[in-house]
C-alpha positions as CSV (number, residue, x, y, z in Angstrom):
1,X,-99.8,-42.7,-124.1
2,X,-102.2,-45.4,-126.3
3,X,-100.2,-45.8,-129.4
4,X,-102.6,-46.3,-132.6
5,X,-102.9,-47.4,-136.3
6,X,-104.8,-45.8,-138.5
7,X,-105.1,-47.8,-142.2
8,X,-107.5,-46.0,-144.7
9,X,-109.0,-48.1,-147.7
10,X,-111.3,-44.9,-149.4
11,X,-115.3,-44.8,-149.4
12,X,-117.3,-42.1,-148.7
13,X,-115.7,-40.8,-145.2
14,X,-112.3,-39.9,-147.3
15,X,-114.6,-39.5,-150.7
16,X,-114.5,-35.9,-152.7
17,X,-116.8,-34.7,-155.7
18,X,-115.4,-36.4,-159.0
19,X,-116.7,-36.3,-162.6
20,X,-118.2,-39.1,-161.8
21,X,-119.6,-38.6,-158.7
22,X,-118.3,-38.9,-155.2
23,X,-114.8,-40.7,-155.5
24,X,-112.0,-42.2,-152.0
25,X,-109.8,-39.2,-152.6
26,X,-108.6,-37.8,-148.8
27,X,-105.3,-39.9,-147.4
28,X,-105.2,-40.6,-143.7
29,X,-103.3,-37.7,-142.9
30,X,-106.0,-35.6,-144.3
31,X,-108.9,-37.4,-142.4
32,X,-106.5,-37.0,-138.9
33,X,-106.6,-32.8,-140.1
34,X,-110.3,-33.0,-139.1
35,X,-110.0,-34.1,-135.5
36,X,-108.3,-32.2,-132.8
37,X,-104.7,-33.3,-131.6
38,X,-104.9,-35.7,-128.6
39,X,-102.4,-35.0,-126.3
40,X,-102.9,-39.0,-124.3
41,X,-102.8,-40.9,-127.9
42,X,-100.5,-40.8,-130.9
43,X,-101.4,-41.6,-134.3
44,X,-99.7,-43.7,-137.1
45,X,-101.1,-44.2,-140.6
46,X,-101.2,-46.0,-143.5
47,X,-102.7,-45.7,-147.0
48,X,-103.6,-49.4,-147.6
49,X,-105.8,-48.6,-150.9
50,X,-108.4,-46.2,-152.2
51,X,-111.5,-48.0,-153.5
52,X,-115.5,-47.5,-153.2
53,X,-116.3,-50.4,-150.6
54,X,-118.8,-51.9,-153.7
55,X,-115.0,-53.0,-154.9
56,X,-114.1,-55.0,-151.5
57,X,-113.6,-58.5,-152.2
58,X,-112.5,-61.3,-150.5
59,X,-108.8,-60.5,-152.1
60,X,-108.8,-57.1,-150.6
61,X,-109.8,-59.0,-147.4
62,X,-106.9,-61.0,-147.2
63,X,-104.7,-57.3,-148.1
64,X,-106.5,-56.1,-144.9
65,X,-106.2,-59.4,-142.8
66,X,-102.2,-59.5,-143.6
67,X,-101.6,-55.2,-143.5
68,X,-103.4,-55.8,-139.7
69,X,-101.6,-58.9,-138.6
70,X,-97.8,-57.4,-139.5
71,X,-98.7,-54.4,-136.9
72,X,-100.2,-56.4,-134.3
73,X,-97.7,-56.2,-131.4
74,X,-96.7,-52.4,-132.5
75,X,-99.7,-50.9,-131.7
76,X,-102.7,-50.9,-128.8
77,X,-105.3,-50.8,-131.3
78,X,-105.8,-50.1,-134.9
79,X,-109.0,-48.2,-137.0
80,X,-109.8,-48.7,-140.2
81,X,-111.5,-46.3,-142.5
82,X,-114.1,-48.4,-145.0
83,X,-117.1,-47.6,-147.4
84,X,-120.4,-48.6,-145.5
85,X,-121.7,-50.6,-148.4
86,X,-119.7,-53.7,-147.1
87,X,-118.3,-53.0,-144.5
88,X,-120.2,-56.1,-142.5
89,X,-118.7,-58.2,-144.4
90,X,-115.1,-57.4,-144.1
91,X,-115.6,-56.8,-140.6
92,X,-116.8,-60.4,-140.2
93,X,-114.5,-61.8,-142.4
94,X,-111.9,-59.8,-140.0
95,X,-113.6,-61.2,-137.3
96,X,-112.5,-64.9,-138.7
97,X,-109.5,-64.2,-140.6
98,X,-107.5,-62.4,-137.0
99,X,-107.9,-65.2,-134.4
100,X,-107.1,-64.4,-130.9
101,X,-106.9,-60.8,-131.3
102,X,-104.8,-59.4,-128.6
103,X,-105.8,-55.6,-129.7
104,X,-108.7,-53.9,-130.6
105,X,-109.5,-53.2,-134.5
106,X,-112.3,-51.3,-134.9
107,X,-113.8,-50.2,-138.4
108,X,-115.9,-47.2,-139.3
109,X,-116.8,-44.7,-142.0
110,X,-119.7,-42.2,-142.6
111,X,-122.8,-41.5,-145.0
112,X,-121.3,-38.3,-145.8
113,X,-117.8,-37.1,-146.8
114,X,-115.6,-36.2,-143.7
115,X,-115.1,-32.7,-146.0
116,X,-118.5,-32.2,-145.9
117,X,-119.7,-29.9,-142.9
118,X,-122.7,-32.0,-141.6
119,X,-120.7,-35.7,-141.7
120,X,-121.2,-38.2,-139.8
121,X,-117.6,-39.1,-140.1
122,X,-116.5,-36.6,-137.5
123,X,-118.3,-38.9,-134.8
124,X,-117.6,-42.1,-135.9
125,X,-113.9,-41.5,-136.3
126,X,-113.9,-40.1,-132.8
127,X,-115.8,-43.0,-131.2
128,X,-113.7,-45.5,-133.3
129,X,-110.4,-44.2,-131.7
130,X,-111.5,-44.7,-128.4
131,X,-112.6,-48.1,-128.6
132,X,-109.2,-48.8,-130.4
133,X,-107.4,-47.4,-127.2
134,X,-109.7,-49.1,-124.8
135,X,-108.2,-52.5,-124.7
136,X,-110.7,-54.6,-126.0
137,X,-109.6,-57.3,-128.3
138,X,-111.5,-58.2,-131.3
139,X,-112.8,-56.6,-134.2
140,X,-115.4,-54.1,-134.5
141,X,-117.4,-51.8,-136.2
142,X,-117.6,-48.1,-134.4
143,X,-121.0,-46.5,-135.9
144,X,-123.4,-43.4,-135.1
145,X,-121.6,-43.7,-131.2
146,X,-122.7,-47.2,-130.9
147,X,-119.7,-50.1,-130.8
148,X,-121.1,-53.6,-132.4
149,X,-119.1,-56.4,-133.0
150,X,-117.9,-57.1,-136.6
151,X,-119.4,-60.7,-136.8
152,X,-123.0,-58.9,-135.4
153,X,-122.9,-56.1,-137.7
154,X,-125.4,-55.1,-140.8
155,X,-126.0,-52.0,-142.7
156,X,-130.2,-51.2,-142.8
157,X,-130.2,-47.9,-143.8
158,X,-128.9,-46.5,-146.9
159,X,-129.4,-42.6,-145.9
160,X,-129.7,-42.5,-142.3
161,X,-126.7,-42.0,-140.2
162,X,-127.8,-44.5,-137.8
163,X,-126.6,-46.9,-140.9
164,X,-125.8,-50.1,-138.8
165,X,-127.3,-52.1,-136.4
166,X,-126.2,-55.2,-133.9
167,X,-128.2,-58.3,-135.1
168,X,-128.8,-60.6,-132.4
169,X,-126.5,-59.4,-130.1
170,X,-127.0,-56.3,-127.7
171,X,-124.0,-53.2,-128.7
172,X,-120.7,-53.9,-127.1
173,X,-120.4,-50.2,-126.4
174,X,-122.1,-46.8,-126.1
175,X,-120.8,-43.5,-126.5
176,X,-123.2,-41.1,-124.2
177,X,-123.1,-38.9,-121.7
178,X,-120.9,-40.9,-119.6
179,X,-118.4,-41.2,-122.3
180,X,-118.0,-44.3,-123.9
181,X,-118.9,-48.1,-121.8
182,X,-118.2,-51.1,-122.9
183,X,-120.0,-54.0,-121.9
184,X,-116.9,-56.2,-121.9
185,X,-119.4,-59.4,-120.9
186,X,-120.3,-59.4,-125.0
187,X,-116.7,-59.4,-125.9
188,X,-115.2,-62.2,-127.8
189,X,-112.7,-65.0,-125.6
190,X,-109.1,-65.2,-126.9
191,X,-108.4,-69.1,-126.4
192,X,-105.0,-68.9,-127.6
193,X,-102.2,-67.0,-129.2
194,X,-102.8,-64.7,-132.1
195,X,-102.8,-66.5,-135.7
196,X,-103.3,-65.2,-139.0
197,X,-105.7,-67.3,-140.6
198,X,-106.0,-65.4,-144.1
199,X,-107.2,-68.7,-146.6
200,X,-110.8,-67.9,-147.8
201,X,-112.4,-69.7,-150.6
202,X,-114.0,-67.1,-153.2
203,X,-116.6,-69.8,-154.7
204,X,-119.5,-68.8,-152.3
205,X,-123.1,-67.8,-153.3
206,X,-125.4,-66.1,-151.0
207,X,-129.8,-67.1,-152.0
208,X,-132.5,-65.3,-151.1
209,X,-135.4,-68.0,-151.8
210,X,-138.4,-66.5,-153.1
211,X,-141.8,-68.4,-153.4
212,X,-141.2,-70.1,-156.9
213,X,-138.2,-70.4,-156.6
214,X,-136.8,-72.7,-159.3
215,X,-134.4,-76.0,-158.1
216,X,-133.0,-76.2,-161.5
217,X,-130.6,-73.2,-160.4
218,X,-128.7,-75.2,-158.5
219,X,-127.8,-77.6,-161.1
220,X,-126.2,-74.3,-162.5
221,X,-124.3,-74.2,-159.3
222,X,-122.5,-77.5,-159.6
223,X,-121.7,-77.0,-163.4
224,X,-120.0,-73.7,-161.8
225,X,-117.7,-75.4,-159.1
226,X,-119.3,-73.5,-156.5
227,X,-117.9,-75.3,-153.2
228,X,-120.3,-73.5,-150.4
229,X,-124.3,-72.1,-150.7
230,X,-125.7,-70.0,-148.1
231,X,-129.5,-69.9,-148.5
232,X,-131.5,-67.4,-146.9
233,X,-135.1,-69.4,-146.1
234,X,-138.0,-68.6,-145.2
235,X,-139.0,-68.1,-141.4
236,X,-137.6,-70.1,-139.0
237,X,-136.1,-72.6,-142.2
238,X,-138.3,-73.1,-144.4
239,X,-137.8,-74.2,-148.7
240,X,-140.6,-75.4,-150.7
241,X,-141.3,-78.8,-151.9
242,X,-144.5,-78.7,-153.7
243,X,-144.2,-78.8,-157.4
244,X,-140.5,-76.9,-157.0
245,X,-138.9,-79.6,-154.9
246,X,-135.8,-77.7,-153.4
247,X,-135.2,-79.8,-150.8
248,X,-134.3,-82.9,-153.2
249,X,-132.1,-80.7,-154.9
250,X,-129.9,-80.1,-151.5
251,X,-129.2,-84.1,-152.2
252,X,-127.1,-82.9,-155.4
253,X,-125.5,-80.4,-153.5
254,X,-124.6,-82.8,-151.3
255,X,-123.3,-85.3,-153.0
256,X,-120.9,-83.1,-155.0
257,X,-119.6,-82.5,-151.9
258,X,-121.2,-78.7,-151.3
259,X,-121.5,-77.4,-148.2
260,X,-124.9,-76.0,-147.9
261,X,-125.5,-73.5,-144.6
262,X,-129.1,-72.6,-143.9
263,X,-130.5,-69.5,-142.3
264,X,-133.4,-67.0,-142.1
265,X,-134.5,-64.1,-144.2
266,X,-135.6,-62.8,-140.8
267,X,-133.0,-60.5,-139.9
268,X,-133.8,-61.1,-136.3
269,X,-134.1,-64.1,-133.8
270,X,-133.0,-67.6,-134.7
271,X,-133.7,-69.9,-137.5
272,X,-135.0,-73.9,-136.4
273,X,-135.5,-76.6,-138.8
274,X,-137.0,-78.8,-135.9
275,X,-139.9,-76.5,-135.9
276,X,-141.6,-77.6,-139.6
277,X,-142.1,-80.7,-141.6
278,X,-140.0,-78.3,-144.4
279,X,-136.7,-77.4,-141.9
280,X,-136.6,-81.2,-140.6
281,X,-136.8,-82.5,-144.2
282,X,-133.7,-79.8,-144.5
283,X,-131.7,-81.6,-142.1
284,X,-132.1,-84.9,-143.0
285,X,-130.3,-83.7,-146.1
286,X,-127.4,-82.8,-144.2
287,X,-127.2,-79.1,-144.3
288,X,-126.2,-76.8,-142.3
289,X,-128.5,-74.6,-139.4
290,X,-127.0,-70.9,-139.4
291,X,-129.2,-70.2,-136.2
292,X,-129.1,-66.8,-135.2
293,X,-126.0,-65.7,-137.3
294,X,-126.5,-62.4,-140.0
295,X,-126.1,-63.7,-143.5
296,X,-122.6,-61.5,-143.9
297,X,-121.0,-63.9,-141.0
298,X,-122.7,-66.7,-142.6
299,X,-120.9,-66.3,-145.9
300,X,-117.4,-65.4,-144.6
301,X,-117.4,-67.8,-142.1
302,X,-117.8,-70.5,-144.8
303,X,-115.6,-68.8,-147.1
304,X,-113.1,-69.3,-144.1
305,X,-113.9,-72.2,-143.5
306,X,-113.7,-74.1,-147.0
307,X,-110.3,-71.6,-147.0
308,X,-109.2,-74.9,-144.4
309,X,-111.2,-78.1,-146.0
310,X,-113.3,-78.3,-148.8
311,X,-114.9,-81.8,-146.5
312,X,-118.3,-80.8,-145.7
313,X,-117.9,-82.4,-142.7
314,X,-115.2,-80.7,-141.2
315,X,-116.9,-77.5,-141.9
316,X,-120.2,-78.8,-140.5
317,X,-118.3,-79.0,-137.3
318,X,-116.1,-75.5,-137.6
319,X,-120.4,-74.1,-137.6
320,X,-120.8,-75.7,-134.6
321,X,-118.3,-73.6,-133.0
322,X,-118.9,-70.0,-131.9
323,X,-115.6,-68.0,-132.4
324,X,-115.9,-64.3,-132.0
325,X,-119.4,-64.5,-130.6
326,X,-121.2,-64.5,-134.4
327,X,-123.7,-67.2,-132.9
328,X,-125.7,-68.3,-130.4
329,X,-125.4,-72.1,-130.5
């Protein structure tokens, strides 16, 4: 018999009607009432905390990231119930934070209320305990009977059910006809022993450049003791120079010791700075390429990573690594 964890942190899939609206009200014992008894898996839980997801920061990360890491070696895999609005970013940061895995944790949720008759949740709860019993180490986010991997995940849609997709990186698993497969090629390597890696450094900033876009924001940057930038370009790398000169400005960054990761607004296929006269101008600047990663991996990997050295160096190199399989180097 698979042995599981459930840990429940609110949003919508334990949310009831409020007088403010919807509001994480159902405990974990209530969610399990939905789903029928499984006589090949047990079913442990935890109440970690009851918060709309819009509320998950990197503190409640590091909650998460320790509540996981004490239950480890008790369990064969562990789901955890989240809001959808950020869920790709604590399952990246997850993804980061839990090295070497030895179990599967897989996250999910639902657009609807599991109370309500037409939710979604009912699926995704379902699919998200058999990937937690499946052994398959890593984290994951278990979504409208698809399986992504939490450093490939986004949310696109903000009605549909089909509310995440895998950026970049083909679905670890299906659930169809056959049941669920799991194309255990895609999953991530374990190199080691497990290690909780839990440090993350808050004083991150994610930019979406527009054309006009002015450099003198980043002077604000530096008066704020922000220590990383993750600037969403355009293309395949590209800042303006002309008139607005943002690439001079990356010198500042630089030499108040920022680390400065560059990717694209696209949300699919890679960026290249070799590509342009812009992205090579980039480089020479010494930034850092993001390639194919989704911006939410982008910005927890470097909060995780200036959570180890604020040298920009160092953490040039931890981006040239590909962990849990969040890029394609």
């Amino acid at each position: 018999m698979k042995k599981l964890l459930l840990i429940t942190t609110g949003g919508t899939i334990a949310s009831a009607k409020g007088e403010e609206g919807l509001e994480p009200e159902l405990t974990s014992s209530q969610l399990l009432d939905f789903l029928p008894p499984q006589s090949d898996i047990s079913i442990d839980c935890i109440d970690l905390m009851k918060i709309d997801s819009s509320n998950m920061q990197p503190e409640e990360w590091q909650v998460i990231a320790r509540e996981i890491a004490r239950h480890v070696d008790e369990f064969d895999g562990i789901v955890l119930t989240h809001g959808t609005d950020t869920m790709a970013y604590t399952a990246s940061s997850l993804s980061f934070m839990l090295r070497n895995l030895p179990i599967p944790v897989v996250l999910t949720g639902s657009q609807l209320p599991l109370s309500h008759p037409l939710s979604d949740g009912y699926d995704n709860i379902r699919c998200a305990i058999a990937m937690a019993a499946s052994d398959s180490c890593g984290v994951f986010v278990a979504f409208n009977r698809k399986i992504i991997l939490g450093s490939r995940s986004v949310k696109v849609r903000t009605m549909g059910f089909d509310a995440f997709e895998s950026v970049n990186c083909e679905p670890v698993g299906c659930v169809d006809a056959r049941g669920l497969t799991i194309h255990r090629e895609l999953l991530p390597k374990r190199t080691g022993d497990f290690k909780l890696e839990a440090d993350l450094c808050s004083e991150v900033i994610l930019i979406k450049l527009t054309p006009g876009f002015n450099p003198d924001f980043f002077d604000l940057l530096v008066s704020m003791r922000y220590k990383g930038i993750v600037i969403e370009a355009f293309g395949a790398g590209g800042l303006h120079f002309i008139r607005r000169d943002l690439i001079a400005k990356l010198q500042l960054l630089v030499d108040h010791g920022i680390s400065v990761v560059v990717c694209s607004q696209c949300l699919y296929e890679r960026s290249d700075f070799s590509i342009y006269q812009t992205g090579q101008k980039v480089l020479k600047q010494g930034v850092i390429q993001g390639f194919d990663m989704t911006s939410e991996a982008a910005v927890t990997k470097l909060m995780w990573a200036l959570g180890k050295t604020l040298d920009p160096q160092v953490v040039k190199a931890i981006f040239e690594v590909n962990y849990v399989g969040e890029v394609s180097l």
